[in-house]
C-alpha positions in Angstrom: 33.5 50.7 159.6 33.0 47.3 159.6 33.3 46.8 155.7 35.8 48.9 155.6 38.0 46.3 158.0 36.6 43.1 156.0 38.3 45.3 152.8 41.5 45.7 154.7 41.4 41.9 155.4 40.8 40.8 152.5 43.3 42.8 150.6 46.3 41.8 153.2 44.6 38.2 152.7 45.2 38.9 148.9 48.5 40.0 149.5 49.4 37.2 151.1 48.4 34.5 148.9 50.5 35.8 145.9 53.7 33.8 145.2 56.6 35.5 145.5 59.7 35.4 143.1 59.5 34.0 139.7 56.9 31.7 138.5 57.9 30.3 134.3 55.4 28.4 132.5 57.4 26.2 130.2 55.6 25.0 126.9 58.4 22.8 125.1 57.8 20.7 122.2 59.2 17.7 122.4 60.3 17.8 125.7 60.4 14.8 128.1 62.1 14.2 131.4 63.3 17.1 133.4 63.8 21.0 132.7 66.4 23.0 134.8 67.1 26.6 135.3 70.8 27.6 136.1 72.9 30.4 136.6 76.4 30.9 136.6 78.3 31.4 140.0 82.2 31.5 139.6 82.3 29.5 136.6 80.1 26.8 138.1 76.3 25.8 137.0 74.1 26.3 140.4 70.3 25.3 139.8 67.7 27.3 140.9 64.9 25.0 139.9 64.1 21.4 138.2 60.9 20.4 136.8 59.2 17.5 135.2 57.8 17.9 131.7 54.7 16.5 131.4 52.9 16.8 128.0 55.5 19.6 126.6 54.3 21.1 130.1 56.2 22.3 133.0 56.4 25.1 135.9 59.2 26.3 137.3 59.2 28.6 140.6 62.2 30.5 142.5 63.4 33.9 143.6 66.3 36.2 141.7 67.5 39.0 143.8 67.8 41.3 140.2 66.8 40.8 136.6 69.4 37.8 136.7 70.6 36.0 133.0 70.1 32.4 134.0 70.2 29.7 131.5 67.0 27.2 130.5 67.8 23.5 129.3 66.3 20.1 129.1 67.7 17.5 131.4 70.3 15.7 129.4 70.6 17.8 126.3 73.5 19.9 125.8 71.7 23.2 124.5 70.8 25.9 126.5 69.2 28.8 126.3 69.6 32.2 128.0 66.3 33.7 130.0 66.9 36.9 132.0 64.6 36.3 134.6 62.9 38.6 136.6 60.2 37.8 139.9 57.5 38.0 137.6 55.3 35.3 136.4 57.2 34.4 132.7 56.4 31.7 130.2 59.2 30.0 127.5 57.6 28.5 124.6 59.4 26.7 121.7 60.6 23.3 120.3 62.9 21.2 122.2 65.3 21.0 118.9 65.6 24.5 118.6 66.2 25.8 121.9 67.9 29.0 121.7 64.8 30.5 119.4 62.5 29.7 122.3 60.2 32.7 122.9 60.3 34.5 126.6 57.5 36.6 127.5 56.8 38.4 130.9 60.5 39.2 131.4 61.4 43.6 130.6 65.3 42.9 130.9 64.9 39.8 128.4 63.2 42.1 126.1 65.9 44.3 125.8 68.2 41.3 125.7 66.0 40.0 122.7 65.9 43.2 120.6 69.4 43.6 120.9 70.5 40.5 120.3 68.4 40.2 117.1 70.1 42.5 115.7 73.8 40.6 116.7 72.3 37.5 114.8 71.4 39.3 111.7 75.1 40.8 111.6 76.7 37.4 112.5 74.7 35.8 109.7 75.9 38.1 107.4 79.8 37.7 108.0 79.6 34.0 108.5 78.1 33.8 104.9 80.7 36.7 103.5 83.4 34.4 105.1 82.2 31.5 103.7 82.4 33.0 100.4 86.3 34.3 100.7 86.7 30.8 101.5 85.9 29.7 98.2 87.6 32.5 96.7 90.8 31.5 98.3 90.2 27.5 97.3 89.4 29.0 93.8 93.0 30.8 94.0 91.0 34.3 93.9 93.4 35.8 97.1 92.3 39.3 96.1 88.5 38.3 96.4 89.3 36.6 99.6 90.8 39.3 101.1 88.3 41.8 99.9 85.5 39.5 101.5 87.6 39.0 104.8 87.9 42.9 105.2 84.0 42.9 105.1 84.0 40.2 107.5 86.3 42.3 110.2 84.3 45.1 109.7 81.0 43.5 110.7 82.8 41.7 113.3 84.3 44.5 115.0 80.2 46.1 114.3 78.9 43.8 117.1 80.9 44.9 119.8 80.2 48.6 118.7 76.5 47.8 119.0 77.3 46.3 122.4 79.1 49.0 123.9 76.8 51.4 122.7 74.0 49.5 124.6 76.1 50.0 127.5 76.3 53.6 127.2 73.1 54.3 126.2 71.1 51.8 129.0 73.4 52.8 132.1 70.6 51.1 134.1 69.7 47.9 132.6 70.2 44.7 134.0 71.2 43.8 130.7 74.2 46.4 130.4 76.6 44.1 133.2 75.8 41.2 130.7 77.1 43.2 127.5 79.7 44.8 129.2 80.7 41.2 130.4 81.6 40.2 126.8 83.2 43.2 125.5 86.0 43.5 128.0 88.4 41.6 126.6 91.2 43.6 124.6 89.8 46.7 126.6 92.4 48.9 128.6 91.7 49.1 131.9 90.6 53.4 131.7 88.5 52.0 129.1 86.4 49.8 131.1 87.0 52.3 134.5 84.4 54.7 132.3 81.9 52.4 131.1 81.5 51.1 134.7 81.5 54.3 136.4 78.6 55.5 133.9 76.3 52.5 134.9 73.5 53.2 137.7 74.6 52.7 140.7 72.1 50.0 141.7 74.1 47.6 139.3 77.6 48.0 141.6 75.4 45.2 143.5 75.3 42.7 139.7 78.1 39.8 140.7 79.6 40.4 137.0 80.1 44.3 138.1 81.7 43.4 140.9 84.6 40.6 139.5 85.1 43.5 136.3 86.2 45.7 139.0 88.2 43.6 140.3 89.9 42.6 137.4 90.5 46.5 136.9 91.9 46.6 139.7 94.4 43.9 138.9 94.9 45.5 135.2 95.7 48.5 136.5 98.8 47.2 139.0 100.0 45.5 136.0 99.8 48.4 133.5 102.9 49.2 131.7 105.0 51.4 134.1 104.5 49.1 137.0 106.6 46.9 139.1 105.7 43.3 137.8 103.8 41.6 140.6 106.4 38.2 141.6 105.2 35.1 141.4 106.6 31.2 141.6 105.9 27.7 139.9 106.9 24.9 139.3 109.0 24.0 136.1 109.3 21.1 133.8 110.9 19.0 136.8 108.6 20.3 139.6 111.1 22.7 140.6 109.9 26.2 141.9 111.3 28.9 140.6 110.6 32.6 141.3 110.2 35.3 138.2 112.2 38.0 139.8 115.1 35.7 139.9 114.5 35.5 136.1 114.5 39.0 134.8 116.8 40.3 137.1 119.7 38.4 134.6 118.3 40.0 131.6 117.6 43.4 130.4 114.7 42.8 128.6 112.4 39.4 130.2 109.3 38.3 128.0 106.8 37.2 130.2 104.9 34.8 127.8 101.5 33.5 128.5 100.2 30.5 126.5 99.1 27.0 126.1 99.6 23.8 124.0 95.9 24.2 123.6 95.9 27.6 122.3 96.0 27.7 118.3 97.0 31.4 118.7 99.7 30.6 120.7 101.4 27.6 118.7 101.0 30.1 115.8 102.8 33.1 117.1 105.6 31.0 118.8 107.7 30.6 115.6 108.0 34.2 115.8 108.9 34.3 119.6 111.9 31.2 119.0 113.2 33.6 116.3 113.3 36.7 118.4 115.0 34.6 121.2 117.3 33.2 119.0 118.4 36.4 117.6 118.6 38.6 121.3 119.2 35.8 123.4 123.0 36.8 123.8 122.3 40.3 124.0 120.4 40.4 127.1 116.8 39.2 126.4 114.9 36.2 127.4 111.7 34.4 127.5 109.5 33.0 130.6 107.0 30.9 130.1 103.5 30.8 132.0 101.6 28.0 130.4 97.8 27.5 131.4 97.9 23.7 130.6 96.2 21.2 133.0 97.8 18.6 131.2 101.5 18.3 131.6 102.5 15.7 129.1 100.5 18.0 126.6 102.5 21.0 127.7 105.6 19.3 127.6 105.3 18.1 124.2 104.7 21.4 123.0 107.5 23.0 124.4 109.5 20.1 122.9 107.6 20.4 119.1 108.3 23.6 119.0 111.4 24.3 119.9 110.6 26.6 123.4 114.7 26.6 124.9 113.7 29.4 127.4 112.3 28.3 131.6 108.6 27.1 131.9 106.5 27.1 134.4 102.7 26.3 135.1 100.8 24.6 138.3 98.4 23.3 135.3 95.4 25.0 136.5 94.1 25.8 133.3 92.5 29.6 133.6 92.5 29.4 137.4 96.3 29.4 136.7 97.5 31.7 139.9 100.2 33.8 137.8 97.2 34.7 135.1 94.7 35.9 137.6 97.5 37.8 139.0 98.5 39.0 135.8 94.6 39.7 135.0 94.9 37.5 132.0 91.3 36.8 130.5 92.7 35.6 127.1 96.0 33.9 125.5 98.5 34.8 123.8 99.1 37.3 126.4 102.0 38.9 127.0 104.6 41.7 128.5 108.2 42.8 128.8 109.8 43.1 132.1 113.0 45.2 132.2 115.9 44.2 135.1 114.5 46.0 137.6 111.0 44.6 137.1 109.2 47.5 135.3 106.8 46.7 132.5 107.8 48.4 129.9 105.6 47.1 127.2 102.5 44.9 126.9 100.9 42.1 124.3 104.1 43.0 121.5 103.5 40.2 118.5 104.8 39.3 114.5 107.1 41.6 113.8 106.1 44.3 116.2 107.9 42.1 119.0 110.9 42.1 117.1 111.4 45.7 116.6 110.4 46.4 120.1 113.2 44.5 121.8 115.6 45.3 119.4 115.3 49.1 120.1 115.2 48.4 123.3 118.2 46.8 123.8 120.0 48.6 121.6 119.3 51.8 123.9 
């Protein structure tokens, strides 16, 4: 009986003694100063740990409440890498000048992460060389090469996000599925995303990144084409406020214009949008501009360079601007049209699509 307590004891004793949470070796070549292990919390770094280096050598402890994609840098060095860490004793070995190909061991979710990602690289290699080459064509004045090559290129590209989603569906309860679905969103109805999320475990409703993608459902769905166009006001050019219902309700047809002076997409599609204006303007259409600048000379230069006659407004948030989180807008150009009434009758029309669009519509 009596060695059968001293067991009990020295097994609690045991259990006791071991460290909770997350223990990572770090073996960096290179390496001097200070390591740091982040995460990402509402757009912000938040540390979890910093640690000397001493001889290429340094530990770094904490506690995750999940398989949580943190990221692992030197102190001063821009490069980072990403470590799904897990409350398991881990190691990251590597050279300080090639970060991101450090090796992670001791980490399940980061092994899928690897093994998946692998694959990405090979792929992205592969396009960024084929682009390279229509490149050349198209300096060599070979156009049909070029956009031979390019069609390859858009085919591969569009292959990562298949092998993505497919990780989604096929791992509905890895840690690593909320980061994957994370970066496929974009361009995504909001069904679309409704049916990946619902497929995941349910354990993973608790992953912050789940969470803010339903939200932003949520948002996309009040702002789906049928709806009433959530109202809004800012500030124009002259600090004036000025209320987007009291735009559209003067025109049949409002284009509610997202954008930036930042936003090479943006600059290039607004020749089209002057030239639609200028040819509906008296027949009942109009433009309203949300930019996301933070810089307000910037903005106004733009709107001056190229020629935007229609209101603008922004509160120069940048993407915190209040309009595009109402508007769920992850990603500019981004656009609808608003009827008279305030219906959405049509979403993200560009080129010559937008064109042909309002001028059936208003010809109704």
């Amino acid at each position: 009986m009596k060695k059968y307590l001293v067991l009990v004891l020295a097994v609690a004793l045991f259990a006791c003694t071991q460290e909770k949470g997350f223990k990572i070796n770090v073996k960096l070549k290179g390496a001097d100063g200070k390591v740091v292990l982040e995460k990402r919390v509402s757009g912000e770094w938040v540390p979890l740990d910093t640690a000397d280096v001493v001889d290429g050598v340094a530990v770094l402890k904490g506690e995750v409440d999940m398989p949580t994609p943190c990221y692992f840098s030197v102190v001063g060095k821009r490069a980072k890498a990403l470590v799904f860490v897990e409350n398991k004793p881990m190691t990251i070995t590597g050279n300080v000048d090639s970060l991101r190909y450090a090796k992670v061991t001791g980490s399940v979710s980061h092994d899928e992460y690897q093994a998946l990602n692998s694959k990405i690289e090979d792929v992205s290699k592969k396009y960024m060389a084929l682009y390279q080459e229509s490149r050349a064509a198209n300096a060599a004045g070979d156009t049909a090469k070029a956009n031979a090559l390019m069609k390859q290129v858009n085919t591969l590209y569009e292959s990562v996000g298949v092998m993505q989603e497919d990780f989604v569906k096929e791992n509905p309860a890895s840690y690593v599925s909320p980061f994957y679905l994370s970066r496929i969103q974009y361009g995504k109805s909001a069904e679309a995303l409704d049916s990946l999320v619902n497929a995941l475990d349910p354990k993973l409703m608790e992953v912050q990144s789940i969470i803010d993608l339903k939200d932003h459902i949520e948002k996309m769905k009040a702002v789906a084409v049928g709806q009433i166009a959530p109202d809004f006001t800012q500030n124009d050019k002259d600090g004036n406020p000025v209320k987007f219902s009291d735009i559209y309700k003067q025109h049949e047809l409002t284009l509610l214009d997202f954008w930036a002076s930042w936003c090479g997409p943006c600059r290039g599609e607004n020749p089209n949008v002057v030239a639609v204006y200028n040819a509906n303007k008296d027949k009942g259409f109009s433009v309203f501009g949300v930019s996301l600048d933070k810089d307000k000379n910037k903005w106004l230069k733009a709107i001056e360079d190229d020629n935007l006659t229609w209101d603008h407004v922004s509160d120069l948030a940048y993407w915190q601007n209040a309009a595009s989180q109402l508007y769920a807008v992850n990603s500019i150009p981004s656009s609808l049209l608003v009827d008279k009434n305030g219906k959405i009758v049509a979403k993200n029309k560009r080129g010559e699509e937008l064109g042909k669009f309002v001028s059936e519509f208003l010809s109704k």
